[in-house]
C-alpha positions as CSV (number, residue, x, y, z in Angstrom):
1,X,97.7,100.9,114.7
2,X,93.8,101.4,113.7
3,X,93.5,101.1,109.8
4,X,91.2,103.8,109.6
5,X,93.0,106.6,111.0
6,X,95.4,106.4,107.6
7,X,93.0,108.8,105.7
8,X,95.6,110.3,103.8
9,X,97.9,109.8,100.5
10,X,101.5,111.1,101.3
11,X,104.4,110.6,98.1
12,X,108.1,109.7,99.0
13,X,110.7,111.1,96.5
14,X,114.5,110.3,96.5
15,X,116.9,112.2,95.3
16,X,118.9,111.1,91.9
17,X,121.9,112.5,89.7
18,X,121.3,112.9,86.1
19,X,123.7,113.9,84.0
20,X,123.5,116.0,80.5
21,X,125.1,115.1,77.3
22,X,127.6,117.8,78.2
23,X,128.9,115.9,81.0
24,X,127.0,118.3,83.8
25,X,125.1,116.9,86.8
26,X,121.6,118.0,88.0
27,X,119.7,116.9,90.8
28,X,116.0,115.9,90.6
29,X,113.7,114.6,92.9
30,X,111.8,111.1,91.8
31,X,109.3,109.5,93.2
32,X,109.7,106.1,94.6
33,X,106.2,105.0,96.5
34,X,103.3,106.4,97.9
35,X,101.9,105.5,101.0
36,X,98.8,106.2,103.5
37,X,99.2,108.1,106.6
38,X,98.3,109.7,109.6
39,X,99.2,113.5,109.8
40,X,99.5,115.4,113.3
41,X,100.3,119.3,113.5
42,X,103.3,119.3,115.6
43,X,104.4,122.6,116.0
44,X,104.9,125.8,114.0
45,X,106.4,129.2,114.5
46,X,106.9,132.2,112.5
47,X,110.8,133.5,112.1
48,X,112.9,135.6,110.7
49,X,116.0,135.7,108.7
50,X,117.7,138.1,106.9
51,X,114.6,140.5,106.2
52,X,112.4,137.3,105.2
53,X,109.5,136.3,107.5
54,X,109.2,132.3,107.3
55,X,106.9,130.1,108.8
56,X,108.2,126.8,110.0
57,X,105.6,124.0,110.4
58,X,106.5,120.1,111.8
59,X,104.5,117.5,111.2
60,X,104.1,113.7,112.7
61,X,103.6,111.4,109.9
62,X,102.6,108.2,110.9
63,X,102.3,105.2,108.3
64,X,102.3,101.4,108.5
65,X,105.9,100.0,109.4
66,X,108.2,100.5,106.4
67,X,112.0,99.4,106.1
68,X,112.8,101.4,102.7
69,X,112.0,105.5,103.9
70,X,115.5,107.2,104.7
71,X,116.2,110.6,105.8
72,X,117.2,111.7,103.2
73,X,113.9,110.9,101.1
74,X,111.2,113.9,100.8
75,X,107.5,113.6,101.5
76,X,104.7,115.3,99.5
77,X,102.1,116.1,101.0
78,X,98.9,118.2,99.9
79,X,101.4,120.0,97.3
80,X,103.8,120.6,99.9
81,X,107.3,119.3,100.5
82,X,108.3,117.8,103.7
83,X,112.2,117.1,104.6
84,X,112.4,114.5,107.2
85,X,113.6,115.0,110.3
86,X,113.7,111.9,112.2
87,X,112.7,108.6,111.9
88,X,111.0,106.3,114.4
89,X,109.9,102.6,114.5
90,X,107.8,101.1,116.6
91,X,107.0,98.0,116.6
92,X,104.8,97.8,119.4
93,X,101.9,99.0,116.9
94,X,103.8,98.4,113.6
95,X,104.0,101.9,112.4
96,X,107.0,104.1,111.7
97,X,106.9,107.6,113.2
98,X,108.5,110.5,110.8
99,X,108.9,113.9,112.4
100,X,108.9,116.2,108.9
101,X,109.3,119.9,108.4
102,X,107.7,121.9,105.4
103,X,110.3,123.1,103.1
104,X,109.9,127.3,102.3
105,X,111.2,127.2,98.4
C-alpha cells in the first residue's frame, strides 16, 4: 500500500446503549477512532420503494490494516454515514478492504 494514496479522514462510530434515569434504553452512535483512507466509487443506482426514490451508492474504503473495525461499526465520511458491508484483509499489502454503503436517513 502507497502512503500517499490515504488522502482522506474517514470516522468509525460504534454503537452503545445508554440508559435514562427512568430505566429506558436509547441507542447512540460514538465514535471510537478515526483513520486515513482511500475511497473508490463502487457502484450506485437509483431505486424505488414505496413511492420514495432513493439513491444507493457503495463505496471501497481502503485503510492501513486494522484488527479493531467490525461490521457492525459505521463510517463517516464527508458528513455522510456509511454501514459496512463487508470486510476484507489483505495482507499481501497490509490494508483492510471495507465495501460500505451510504445510509438514506
Amino acid at each position: 500500500m502507497q502512503a500517499g494514496l490515504l488522502n482522506e479522514m474517514i470516522g468509525f462510530y460504534r454503537s452503545e446503549s445508554i440508559r435514562d434515569s427512568l430505566g429506558g434504553t436509547s441507542e447512540s452512535w460514538v465514535k471510537v477512532f478515526d483513520k486515513r483512507a482511500y475511497i473508490r466509487f463502487k457502484s450506485g443506482a437509483r431505486k424505488e420503494a414505496n413511492g420514495e426514490i432513493y439513491n444507493t451508492t457503495v463505496n471501497t474504503i481502503m485503510i492501513r490494516i486494522c484488527k479493531e473495525v467490525n461490521a457492525k461499526m459505521r463510517i463517516e465520511y464527508d458528513g455522510q454515514k456509511y454501514k459496512i458491508l463487508s470486510i476484507n484483509h489483505d495482507r499481501k499489502q497490509q490494508a483492510t478492504v471495507i465495501e460500505a454503503e451510504v445510509i438514506n436517513e
